[in-house]
VEXTOR-992284 format. One record per residue: residue number from 1; residue in three letters; x, y, z of N, C-alpha, C in turn. Coordinates in steps of 0.1 Angstrom, whole numbers, plus 5000, padded with zeros to 4 digits. Layout:
N
+------+------+------+------+------+-------+-------+-------+------+------+------+
: resi : resn : n_px : n_py : n_pz : ca_px : ca_py : ca_pz : c_px : c_py : c_pz :
+------+------+------+------+------+-------+-------+-------+------+------+------+
:  NUM :  ALA :    X :    Y :    Z :     X :     Y :     Z :    X :    Y :    Z :
...
+------+------+------+------+------+-------+-------+-------+------+------+------+
***
This chain:
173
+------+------+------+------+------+-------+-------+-------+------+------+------+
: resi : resn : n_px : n_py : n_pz : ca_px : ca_py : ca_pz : c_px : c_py : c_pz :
+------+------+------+------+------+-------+-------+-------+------+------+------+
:    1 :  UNK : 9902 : 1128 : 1469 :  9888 :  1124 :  1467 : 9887 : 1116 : 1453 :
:    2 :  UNK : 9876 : 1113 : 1452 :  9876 :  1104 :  1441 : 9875 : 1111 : 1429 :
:    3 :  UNK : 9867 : 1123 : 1431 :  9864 :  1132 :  1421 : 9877 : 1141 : 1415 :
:    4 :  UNK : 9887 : 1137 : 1422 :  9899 :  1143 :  1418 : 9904 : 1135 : 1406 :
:    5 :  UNK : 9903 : 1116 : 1411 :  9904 :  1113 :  1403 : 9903 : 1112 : 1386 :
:    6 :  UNK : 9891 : 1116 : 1384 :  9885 :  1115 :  1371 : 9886 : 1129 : 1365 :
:    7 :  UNK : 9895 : 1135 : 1370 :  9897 :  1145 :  1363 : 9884 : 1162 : 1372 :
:    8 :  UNK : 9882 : 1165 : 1375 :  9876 :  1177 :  1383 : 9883 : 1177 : 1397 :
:    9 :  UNK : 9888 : 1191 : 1396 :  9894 :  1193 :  1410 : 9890 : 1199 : 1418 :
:   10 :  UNK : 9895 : 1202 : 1433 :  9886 :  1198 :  1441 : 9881 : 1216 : 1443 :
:   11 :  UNK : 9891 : 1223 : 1435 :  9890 :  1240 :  1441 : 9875 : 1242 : 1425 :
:   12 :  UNK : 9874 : 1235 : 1415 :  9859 :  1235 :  1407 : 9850 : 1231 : 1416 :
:   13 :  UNK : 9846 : 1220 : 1423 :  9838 :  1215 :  1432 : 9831 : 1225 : 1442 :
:   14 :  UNK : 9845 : 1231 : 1447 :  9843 :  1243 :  1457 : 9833 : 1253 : 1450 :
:   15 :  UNK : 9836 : 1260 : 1440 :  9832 :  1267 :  1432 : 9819 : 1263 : 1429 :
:   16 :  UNK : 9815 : 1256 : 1423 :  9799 :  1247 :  1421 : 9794 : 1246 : 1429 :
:   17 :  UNK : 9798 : 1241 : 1441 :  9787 :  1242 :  1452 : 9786 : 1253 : 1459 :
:   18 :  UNK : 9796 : 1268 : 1456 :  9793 :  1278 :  1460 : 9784 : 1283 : 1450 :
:   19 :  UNK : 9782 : 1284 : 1439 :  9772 :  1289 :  1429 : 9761 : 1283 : 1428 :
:   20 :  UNK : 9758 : 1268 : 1435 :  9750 :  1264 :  1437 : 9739 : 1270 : 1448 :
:   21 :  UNK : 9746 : 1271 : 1461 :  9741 :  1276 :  1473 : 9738 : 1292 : 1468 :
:   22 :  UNK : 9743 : 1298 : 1462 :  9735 :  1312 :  1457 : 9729 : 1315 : 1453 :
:   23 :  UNK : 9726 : 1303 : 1437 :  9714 :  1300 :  1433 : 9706 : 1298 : 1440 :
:   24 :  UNK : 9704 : 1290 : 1449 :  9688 :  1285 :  1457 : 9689 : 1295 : 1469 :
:   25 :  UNK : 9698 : 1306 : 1473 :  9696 :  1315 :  1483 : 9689 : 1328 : 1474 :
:   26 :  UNK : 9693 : 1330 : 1461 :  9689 :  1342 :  1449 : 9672 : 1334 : 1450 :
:   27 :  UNK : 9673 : 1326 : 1447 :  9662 :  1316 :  1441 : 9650 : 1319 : 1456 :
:   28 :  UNK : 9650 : 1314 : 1464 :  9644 :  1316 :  1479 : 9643 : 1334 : 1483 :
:   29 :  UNK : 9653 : 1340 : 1481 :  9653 :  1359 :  1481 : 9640 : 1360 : 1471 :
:   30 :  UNK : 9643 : 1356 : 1459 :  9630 :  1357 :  1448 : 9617 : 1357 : 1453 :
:   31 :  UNK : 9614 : 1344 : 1458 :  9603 :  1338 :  1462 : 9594 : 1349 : 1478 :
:   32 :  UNK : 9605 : 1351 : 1483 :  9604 :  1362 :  1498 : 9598 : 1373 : 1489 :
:   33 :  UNK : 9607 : 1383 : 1483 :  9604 :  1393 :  1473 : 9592 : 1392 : 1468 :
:   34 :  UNK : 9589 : 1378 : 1460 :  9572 :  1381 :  1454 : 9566 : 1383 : 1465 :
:   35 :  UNK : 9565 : 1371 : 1477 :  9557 :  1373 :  1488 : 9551 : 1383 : 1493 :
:   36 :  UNK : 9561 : 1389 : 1496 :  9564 :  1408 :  1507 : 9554 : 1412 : 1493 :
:   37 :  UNK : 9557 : 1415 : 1480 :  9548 :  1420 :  1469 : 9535 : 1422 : 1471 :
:   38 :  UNK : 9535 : 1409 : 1474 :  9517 :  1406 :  1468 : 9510 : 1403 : 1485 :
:   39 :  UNK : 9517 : 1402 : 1491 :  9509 :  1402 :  1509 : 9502 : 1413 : 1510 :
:   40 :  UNK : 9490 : 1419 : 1511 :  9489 :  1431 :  1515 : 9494 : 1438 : 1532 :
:   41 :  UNK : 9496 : 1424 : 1539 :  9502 :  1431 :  1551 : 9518 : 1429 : 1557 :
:   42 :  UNK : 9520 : 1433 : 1548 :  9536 :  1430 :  1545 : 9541 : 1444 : 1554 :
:   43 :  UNK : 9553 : 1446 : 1561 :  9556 :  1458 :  1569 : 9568 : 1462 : 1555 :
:   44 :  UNK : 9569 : 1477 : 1559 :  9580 :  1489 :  1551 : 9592 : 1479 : 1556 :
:   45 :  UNK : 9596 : 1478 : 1569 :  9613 :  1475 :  1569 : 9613 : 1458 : 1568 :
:   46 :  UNK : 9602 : 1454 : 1564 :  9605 :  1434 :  1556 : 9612 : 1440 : 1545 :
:   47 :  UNK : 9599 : 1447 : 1535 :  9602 :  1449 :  1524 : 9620 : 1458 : 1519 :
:   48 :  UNK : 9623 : 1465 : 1527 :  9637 :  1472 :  1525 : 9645 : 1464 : 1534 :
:   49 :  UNK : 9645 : 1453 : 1538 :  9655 :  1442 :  1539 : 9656 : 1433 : 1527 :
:   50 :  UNK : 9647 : 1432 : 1526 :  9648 :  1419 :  1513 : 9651 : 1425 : 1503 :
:   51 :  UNK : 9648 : 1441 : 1497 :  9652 :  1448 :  1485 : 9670 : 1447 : 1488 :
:   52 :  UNK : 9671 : 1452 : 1505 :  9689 :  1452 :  1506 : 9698 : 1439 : 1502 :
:   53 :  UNK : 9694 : 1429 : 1501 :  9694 :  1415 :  1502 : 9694 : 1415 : 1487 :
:   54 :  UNK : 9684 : 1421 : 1480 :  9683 :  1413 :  1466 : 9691 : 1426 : 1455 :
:   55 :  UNK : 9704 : 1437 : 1463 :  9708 :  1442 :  1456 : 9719 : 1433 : 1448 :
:   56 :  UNK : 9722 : 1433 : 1435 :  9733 :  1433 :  1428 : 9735 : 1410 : 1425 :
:   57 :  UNK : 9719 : 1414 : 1429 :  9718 :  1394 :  1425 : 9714 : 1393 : 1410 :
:   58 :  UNK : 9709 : 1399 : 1401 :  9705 :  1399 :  1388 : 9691 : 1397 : 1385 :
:   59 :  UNK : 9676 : 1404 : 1397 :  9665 :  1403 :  1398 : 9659 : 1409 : 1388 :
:   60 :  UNK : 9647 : 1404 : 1387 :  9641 :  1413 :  1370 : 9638 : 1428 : 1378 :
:   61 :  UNK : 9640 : 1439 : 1371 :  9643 :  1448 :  1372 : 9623 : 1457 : 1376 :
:   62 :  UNK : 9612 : 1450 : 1368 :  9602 :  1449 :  1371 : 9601 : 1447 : 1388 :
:   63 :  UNK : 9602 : 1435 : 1390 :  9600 :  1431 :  1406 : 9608 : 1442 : 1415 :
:   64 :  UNK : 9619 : 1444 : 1415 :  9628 :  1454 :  1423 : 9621 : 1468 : 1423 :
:   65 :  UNK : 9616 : 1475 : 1410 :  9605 :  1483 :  1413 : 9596 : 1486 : 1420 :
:   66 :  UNK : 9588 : 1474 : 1416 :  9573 :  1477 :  1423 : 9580 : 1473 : 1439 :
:   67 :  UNK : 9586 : 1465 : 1443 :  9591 :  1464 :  1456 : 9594 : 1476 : 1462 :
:   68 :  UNK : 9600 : 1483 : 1457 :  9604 :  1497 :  1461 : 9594 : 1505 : 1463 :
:   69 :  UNK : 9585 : 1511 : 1449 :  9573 :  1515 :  1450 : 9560 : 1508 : 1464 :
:   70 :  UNK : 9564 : 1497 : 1466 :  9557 :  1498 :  1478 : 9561 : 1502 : 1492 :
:   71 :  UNK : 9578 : 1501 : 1495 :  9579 :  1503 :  1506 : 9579 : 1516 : 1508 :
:   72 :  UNK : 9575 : 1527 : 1497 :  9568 :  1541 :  1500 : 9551 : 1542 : 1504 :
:   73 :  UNK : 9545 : 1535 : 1497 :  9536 :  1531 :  1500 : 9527 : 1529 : 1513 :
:   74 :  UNK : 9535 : 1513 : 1521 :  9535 :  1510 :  1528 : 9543 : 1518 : 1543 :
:   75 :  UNK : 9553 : 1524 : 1538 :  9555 :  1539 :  1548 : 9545 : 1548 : 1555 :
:   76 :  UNK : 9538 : 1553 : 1541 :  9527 :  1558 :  1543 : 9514 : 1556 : 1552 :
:   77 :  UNK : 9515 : 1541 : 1549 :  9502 :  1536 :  1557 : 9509 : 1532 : 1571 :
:   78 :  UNK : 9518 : 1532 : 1572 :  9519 :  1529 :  1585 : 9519 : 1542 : 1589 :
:   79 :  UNK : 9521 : 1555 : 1584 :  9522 :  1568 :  1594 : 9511 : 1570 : 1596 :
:   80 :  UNK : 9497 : 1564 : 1588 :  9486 :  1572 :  1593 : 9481 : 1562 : 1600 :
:   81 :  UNK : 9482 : 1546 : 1601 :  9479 :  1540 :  1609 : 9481 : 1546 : 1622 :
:   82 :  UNK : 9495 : 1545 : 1627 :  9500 :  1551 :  1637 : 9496 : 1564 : 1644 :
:   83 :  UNK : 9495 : 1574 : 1632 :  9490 :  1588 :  1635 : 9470 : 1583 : 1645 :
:   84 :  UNK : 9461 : 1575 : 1636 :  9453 :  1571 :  1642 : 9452 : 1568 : 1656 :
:   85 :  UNK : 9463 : 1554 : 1654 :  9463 :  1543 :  1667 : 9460 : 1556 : 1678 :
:   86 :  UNK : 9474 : 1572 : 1676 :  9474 :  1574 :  1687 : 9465 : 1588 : 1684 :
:   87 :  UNK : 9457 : 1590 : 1681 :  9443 :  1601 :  1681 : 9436 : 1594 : 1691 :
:   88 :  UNK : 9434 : 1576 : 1685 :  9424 :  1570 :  1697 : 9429 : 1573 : 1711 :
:   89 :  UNK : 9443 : 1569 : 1713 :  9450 :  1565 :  1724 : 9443 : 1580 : 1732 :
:   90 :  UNK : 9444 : 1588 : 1728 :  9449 :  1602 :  1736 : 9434 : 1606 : 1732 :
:   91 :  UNK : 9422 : 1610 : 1728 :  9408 :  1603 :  1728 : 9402 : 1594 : 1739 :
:   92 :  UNK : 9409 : 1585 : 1739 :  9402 :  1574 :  1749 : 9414 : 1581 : 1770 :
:   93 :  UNK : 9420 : 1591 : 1767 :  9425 :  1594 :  1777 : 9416 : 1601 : 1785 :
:   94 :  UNK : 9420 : 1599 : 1801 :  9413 :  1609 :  1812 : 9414 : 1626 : 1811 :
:   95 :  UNK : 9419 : 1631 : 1817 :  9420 :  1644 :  1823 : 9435 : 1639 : 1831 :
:   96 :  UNK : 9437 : 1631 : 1843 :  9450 :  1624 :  1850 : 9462 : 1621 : 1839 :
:   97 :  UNK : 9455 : 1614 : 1832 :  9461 :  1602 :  1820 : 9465 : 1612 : 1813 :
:   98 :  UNK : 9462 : 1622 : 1804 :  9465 :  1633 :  1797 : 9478 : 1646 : 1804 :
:   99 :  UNK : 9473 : 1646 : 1816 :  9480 :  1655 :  1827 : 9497 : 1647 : 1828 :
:  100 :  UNK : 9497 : 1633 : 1830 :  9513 :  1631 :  1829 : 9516 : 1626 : 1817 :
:  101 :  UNK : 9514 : 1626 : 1808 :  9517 :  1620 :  1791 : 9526 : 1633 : 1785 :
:  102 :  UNK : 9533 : 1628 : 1776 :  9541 :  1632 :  1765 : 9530 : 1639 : 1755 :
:  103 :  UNK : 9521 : 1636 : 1753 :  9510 :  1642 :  1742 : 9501 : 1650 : 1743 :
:  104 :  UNK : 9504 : 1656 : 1762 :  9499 :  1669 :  1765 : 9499 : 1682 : 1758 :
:  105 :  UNK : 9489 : 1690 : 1747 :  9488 :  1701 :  1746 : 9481 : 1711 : 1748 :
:  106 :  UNK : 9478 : 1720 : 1749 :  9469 :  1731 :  1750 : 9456 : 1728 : 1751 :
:  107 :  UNK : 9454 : 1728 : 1735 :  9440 :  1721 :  1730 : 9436 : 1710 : 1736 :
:  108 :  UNK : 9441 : 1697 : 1736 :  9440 :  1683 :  1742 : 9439 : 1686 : 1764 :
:  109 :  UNK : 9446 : 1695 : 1768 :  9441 :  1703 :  1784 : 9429 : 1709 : 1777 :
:  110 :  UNK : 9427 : 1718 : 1775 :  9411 :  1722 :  1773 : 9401 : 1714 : 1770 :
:  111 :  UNK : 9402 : 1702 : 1758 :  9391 :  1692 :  1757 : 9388 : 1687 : 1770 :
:  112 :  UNK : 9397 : 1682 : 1771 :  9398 :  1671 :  1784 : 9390 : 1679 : 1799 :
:  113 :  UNK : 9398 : 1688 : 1801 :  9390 :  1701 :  1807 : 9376 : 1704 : 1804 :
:  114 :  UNK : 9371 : 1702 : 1794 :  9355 :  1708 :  1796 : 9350 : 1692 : 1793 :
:  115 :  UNK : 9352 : 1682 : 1798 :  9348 :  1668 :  1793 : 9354 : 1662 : 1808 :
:  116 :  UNK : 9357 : 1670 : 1816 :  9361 :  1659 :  1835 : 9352 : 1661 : 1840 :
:  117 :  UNK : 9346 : 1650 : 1850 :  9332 :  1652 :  1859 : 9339 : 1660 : 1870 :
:  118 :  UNK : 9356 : 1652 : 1875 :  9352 :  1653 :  1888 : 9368 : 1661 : 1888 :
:  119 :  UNK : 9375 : 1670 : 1890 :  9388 :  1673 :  1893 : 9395 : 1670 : 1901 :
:  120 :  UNK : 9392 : 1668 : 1915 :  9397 :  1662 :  1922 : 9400 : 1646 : 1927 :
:  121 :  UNK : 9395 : 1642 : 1918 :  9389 :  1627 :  1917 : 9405 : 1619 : 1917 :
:  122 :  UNK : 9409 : 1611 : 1926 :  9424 :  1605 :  1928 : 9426 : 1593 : 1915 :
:  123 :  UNK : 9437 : 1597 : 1910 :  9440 :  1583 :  1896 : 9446 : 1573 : 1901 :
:  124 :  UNK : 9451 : 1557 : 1900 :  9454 :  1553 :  1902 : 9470 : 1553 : 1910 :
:  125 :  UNK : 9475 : 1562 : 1906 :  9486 :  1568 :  1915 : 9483 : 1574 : 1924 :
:  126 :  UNK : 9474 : 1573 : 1931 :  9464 :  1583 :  1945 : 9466 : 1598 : 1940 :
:  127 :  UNK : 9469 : 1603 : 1931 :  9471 :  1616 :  1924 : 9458 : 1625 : 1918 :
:  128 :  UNK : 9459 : 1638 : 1920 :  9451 :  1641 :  1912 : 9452 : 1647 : 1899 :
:  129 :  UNK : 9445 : 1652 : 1888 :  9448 :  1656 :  1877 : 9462 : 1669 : 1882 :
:  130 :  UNK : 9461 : 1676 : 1891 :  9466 :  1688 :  1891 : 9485 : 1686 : 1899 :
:  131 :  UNK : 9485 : 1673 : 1906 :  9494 :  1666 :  1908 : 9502 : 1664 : 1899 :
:  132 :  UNK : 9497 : 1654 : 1885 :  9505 :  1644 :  1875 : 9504 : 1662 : 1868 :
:  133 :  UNK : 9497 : 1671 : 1865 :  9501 :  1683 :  1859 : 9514 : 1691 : 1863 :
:  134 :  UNK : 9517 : 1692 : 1881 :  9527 :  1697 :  1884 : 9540 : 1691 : 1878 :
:  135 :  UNK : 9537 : 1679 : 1873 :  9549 :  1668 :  1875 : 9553 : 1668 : 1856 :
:  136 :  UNK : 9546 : 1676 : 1854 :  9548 :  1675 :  1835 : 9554 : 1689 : 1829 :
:  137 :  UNK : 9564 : 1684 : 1825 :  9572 :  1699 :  1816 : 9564 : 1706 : 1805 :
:  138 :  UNK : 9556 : 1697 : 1802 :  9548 :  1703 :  1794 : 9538 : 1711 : 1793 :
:  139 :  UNK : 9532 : 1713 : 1807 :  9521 :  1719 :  1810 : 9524 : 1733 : 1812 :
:  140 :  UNK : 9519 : 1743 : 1809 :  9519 :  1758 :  1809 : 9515 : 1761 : 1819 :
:  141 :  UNK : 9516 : 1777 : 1827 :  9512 :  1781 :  1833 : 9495 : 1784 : 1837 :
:  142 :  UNK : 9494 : 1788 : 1823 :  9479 :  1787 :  1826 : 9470 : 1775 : 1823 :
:  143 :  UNK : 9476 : 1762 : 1817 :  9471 :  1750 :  1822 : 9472 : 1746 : 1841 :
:  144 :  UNK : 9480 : 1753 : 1847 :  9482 :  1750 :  1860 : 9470 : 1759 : 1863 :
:  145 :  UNK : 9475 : 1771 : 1862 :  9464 :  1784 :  1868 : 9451 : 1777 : 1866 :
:  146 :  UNK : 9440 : 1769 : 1853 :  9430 :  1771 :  1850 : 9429 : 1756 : 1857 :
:  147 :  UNK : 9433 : 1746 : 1861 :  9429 :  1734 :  1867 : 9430 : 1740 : 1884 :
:  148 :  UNK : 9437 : 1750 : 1887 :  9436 :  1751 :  1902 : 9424 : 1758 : 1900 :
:  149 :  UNK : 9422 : 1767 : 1894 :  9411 :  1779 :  1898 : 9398 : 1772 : 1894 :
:  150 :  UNK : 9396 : 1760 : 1884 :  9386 :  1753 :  1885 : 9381 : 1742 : 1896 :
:  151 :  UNK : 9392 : 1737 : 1902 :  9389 :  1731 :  1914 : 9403 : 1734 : 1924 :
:  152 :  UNK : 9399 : 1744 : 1933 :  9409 :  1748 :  1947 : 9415 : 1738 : 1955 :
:  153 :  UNK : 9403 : 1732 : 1961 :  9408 :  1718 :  1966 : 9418 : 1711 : 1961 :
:  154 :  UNK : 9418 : 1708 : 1954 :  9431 :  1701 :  1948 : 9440 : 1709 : 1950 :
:  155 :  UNK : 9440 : 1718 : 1952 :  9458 :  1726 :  1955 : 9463 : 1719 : 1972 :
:  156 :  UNK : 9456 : 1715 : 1977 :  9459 :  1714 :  1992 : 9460 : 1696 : 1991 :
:  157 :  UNK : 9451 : 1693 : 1985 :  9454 :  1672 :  1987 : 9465 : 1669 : 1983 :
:  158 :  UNK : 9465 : 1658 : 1990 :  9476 :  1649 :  1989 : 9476 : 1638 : 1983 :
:  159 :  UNK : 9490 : 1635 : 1977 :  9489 :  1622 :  1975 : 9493 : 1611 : 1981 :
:  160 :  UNK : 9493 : 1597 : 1972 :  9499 :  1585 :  1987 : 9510 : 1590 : 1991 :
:  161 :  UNK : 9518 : 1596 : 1983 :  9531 :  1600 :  1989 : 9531 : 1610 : 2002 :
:  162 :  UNK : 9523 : 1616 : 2005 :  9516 :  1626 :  2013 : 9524 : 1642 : 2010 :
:  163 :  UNK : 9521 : 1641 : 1993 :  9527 :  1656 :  1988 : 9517 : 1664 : 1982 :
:  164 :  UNK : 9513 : 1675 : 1985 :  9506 :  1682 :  1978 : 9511 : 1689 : 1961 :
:  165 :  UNK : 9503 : 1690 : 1950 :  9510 :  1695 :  1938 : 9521 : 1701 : 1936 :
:  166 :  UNK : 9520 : 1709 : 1946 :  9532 :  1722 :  1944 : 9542 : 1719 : 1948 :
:  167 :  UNK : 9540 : 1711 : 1957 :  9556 :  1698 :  1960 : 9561 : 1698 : 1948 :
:  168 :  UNK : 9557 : 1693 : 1940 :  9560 :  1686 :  1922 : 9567 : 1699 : 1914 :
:  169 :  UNK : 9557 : 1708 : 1914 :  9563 :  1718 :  1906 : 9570 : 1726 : 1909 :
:  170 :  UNK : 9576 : 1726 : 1922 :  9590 :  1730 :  1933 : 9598 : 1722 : 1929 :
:  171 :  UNK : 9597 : 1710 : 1922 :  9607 :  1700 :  1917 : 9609 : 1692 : 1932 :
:  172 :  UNK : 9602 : 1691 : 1942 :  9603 :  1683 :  1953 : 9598 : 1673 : 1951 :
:  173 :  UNK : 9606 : 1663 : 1960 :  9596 :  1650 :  1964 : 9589 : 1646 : 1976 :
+------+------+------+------+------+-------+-------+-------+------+------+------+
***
């Protein structure tokens, strides 16, 4: 090359334009890092990517801080966001809807229980509450006992499948 010519060889060049591209990739990490900072809606795992990213680059020691200090922060808020989201979620649930869910407890069968019009009433799975209940590991015995003995009927209906509850909790299909 010509640059060999004049004296600079070509393995300096290499070198320069690798120090170059780290500077403007350090330089651009920087610029991300203030961002993530000062966004208030910035997520926990942006922020501890770009912290992983800006280990061992020579960032002011201030910035890398409060970066950190937030993605505790911002941890936070997202657990009680989330703890919320799903208070609504399971709140805005039926009696059915609650009966096959993962977030079935005790307390949450009893609300839901003194707050159903109708027990027998079929959910969109032609099912009724005491159906999607046979069908949940989670439900206790006397959550079964207290949904039959509040509505009988339901022990004998069917679903589309043409199974009655106890199908379910025979482990049949």
């Amino acid at each position: 090359s010509e640059a060999v010519g004049v004296g600079i060889d070509e393995e300096l060049l290499t070198r320069a334009h690798a120090k170059l591209t780290e500077l403007q990739e350090t330089d651009e990490l920087k610029k991300e890092l203030q961002r993530l900072v000062s966004k208030p809606d910035s997520r926990s795992h942006q922020l501890t990517s770009a912290l992983g990213k800006a280990e061992g680059k020579g960032f002011p020691a201030e910035l890398l801080e409060r970066a950190a200090g937030l993605v505790e922060i911002k941890k936070e808020q997202e657990a009680v966001r989330a703890a919320k989201e799903k208070a609504e979620r399971i709140a805005n649930m039926t009696l059915s809807e609650l009966a096959r869910s993962s977030d079935l407890t005790q307390e949450r069968f009893d609300e839901k229980l003194e707050k159903a019009a109708d027990l027998a009433q079929l959910d969109e799975t032609g099912r009724t509450a005491l159906h999607s209940l046979c069908q949940n590991s989670l439900a206790t015995e006397d959550m079964l006992l207290t949904l039959a003995s509040a509505e009988p009927k339901s022990l004998a209906m069917r679903d589309s499948a043409g199974n009655a509850p106890l199908v379910y909790l025979m482990g049949g299909q």
